[in-house]
C-alpha distance (Angstrom), angle and dihedral (degrees) to the residues before:
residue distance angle dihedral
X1 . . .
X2 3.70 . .
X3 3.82 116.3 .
X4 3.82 90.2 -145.5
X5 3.91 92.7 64.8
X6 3.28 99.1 43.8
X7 3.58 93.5 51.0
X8 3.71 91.8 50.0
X9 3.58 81.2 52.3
X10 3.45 103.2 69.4
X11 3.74 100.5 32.5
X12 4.13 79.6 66.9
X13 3.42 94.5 46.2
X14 4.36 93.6 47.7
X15 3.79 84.7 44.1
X16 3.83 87.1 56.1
X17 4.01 93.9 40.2
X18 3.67 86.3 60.6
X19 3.88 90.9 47.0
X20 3.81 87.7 49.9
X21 4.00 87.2 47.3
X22 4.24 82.1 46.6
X23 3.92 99.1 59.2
X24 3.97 89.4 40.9
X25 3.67 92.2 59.9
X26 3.69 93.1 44.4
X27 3.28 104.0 40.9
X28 3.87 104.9 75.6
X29 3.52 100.5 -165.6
X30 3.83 94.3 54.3
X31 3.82 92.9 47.7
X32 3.70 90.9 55.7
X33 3.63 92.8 47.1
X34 3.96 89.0 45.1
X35 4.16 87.3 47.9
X36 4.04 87.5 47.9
X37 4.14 98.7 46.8
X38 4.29 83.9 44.6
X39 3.44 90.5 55.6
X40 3.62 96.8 47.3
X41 3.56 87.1 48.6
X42 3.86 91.2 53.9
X43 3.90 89.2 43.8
X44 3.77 86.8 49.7
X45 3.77 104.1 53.5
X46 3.93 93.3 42.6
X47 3.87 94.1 54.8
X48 4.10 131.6 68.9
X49 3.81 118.5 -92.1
X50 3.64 92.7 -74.3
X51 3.71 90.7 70.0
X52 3.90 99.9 44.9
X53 3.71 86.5 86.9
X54 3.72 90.1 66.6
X55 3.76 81.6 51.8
X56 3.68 85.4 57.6
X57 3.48 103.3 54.5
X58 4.00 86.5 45.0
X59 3.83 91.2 64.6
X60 3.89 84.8 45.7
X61 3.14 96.6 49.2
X62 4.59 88.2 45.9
X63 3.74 96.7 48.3
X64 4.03 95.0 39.8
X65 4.13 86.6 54.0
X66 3.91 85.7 48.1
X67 3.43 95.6 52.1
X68 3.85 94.6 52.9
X69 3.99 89.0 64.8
X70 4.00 116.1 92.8
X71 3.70 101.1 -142.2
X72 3.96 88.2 59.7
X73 3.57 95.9 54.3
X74 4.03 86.2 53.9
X75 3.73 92.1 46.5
X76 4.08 87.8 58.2
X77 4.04 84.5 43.4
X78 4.14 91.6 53.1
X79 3.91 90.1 38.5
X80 3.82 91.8 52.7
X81 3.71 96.8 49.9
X82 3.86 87.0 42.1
X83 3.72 87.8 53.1
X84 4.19 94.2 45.7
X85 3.60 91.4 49.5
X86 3.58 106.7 43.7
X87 3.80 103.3 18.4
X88 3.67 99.2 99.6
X89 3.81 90.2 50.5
X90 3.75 94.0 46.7
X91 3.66 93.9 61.3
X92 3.82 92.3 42.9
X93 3.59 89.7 51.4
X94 3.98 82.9 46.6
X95 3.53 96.9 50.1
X96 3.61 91.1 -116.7
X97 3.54 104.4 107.3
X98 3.73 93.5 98.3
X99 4.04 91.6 58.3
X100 4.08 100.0 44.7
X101 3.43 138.1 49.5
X102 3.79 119.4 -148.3
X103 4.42 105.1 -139.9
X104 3.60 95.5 -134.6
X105 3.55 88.4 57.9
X106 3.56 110.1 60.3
X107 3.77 118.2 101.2
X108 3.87 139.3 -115.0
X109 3.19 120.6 -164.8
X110 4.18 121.6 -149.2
X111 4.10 117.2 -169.3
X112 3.83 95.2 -174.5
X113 3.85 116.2 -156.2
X114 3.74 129.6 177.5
X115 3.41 131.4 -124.6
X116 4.34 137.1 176.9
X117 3.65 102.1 -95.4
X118 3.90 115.0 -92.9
X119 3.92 125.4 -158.4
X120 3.92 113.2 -75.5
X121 3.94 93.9 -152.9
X122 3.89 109.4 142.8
X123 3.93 87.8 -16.7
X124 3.76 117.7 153.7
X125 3.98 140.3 -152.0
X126 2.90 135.9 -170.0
X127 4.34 132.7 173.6
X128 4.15 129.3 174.6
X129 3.90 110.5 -114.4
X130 4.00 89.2 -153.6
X131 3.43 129.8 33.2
X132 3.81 140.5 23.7
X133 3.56 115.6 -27.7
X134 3.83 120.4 -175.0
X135 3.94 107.4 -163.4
X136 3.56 93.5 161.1
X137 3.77 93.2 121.9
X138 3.95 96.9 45.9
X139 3.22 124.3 104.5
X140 3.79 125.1 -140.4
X141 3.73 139.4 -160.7
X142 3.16 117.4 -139.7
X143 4.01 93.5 -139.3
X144 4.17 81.0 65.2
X145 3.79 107.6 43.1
X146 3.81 103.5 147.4
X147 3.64 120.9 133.6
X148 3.93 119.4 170.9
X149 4.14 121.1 -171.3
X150 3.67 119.0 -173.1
X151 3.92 94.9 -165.2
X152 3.53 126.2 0.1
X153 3.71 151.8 69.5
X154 3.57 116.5 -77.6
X155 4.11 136.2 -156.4
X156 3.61 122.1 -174.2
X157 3.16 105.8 -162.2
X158 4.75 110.7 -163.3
X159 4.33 87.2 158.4
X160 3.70 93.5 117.4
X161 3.38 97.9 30.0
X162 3.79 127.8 115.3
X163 4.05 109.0 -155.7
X164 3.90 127.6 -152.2
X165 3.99 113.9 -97.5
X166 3.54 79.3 -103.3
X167 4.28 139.8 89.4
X168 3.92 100.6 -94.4
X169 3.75 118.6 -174.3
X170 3.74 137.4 -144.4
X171 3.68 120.7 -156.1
X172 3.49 120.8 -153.5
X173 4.05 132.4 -176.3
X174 3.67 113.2 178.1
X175 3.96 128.4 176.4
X176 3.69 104.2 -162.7
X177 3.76 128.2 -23.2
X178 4.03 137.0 72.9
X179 3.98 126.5 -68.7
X180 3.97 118.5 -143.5
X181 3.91 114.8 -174.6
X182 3.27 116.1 -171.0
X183 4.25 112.7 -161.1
X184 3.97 125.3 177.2
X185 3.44 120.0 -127.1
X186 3.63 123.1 -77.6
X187 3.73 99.1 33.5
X188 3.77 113.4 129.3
X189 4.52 106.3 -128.1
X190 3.71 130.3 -147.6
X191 3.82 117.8 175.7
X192 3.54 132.3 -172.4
X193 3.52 111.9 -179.0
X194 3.48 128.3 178.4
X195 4.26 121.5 -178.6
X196 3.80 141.6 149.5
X197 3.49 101.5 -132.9
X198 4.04 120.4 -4.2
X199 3.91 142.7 97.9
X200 3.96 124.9 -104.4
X201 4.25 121.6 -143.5
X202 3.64 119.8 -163.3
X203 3.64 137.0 132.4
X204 4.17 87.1 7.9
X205 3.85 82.0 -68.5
X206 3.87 109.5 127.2
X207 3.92 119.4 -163.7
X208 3.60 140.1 -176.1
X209 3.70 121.2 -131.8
X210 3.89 133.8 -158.3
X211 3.53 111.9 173.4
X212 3.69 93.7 -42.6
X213 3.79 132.7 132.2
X214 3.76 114.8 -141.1
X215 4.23 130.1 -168.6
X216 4.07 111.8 -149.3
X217 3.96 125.5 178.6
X218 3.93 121.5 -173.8
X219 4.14 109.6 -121.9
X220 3.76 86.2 -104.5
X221 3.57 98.8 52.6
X222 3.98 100.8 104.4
X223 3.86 92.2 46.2
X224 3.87 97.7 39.8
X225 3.92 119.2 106.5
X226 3.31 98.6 -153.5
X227 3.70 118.8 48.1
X228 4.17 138.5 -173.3
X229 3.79 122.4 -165.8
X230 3.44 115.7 -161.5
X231 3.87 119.5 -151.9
X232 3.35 114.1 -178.9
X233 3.75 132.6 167.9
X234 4.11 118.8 -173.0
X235 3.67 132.5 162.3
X236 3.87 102.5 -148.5
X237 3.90 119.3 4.4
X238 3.58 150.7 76.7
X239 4.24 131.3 -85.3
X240 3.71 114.5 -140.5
X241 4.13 120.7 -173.8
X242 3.99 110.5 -170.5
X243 3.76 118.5 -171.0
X244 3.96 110.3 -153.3
């Protein structure tokens, strides 16, 4: 983790304590609520067990006035992002990597194979959003490619698969995580990739993204006879194309 950005880090999130701090004090009928839940806090923690509930509600009533300032709200924003992006490497760096899992970094795993087209009448689908997801079995159509992952690392996995003489596409809308693609040899590739904050792999070419969209096509692309587009739409991650 670089010192620099974490640094930065916090000097945004003081500046943004002190904002919070700002709107309390101005705010009149926040500070009075904030004086109230304190002293019911106080009250609270001086009395017998009957009287911790009033220390209750004075927490409530503390956090709740918190909560209705902007700047906090942004604070939990920057810390979440800060936590996305560097959380794996702050508990490798901790020596906790072995003992917790991040979310957005467990894997699925998709094995796509194709299939003629059956009837859809009163057919049903259903995938996870977070979590492991083992599709390996499923089989997909390539006039319904559309897989959508909340949290989570994702591999696509087309190795094994023989595509239509045709351009097929595979739709992808990811939250947070990494996307692997795995394409055999000979298949013609057009990306559009949109993201917030990731990287994008392809053709040995590795670029940075900040909330950029960005078009790709493998040399081969015009000549190939079987095609793939890749649409893909993520908020926070990377896009990986592997050629096998």
């Amino acid at each position: 983790m670089k010192k620099k950005g974490v640094k930065i880090f916090l000097i945004i999130e003081g500046l943004l304590a002190l904002a919070v701090l700002f709107q309390l004090v101005q705010d009149i009928d926040l500070l009075i609520v904030l004086i109230l839940g304190s002293i019911l806090v106080k009250l609270g923690n001086a009395g017998n067990m009957r009287r911790r509930f009033l220390a209750w509600i004075g927490w409530f009533m503390i956090i709740m006035t918190i909560l209705s300032t902007f700047s906090v709200w942004v604070m939990l924003i920057l810390l979440l992002l800060f936590v996305v992006v560097y959380g794996k490497k702050m508990l490798s760096d901790l020596k906790m990597d072995a003992y917790f899992d991040v979310p957005w970094e467990e894997k699925s795993f998709h094995t796509v194979m194709t299939k003629a087209p059956d009837g859809h009448n009163n057919v049903r689908k259903k995938q996870k959003w977070i979590g492991n997801t083992d599709t390996g079995n499923a089989v997909y159509e390539w006039d319904d490619i559309n897989i959508t992952v909340l949290m989570g690392d994702t591999i696509i996995d087309l190795g094994n698969t023989l595509l239509p003489n045709e351009e097929n596409i595979v739709l992808i809308r990811k939250g947070i995580g990494k996307t692997r693609v795995i394409i055999p040899v000979g298949i013609g590739v057009a990306i559009h990739h949109s993201v917030l904050k990731g990287q994008i792999l392809f053709n040995d070419e590795k670029i940075d993204l900040t909330n950029e969209t960005v078009k790709m096509y493998s040399p081969d692309y015009d000549a190939a006879s079987r095609k793939i587009r890749i649409v893909s739409n993520t908020f926070i991650g990377d896009l990986e194309v592997i050629f096998l």
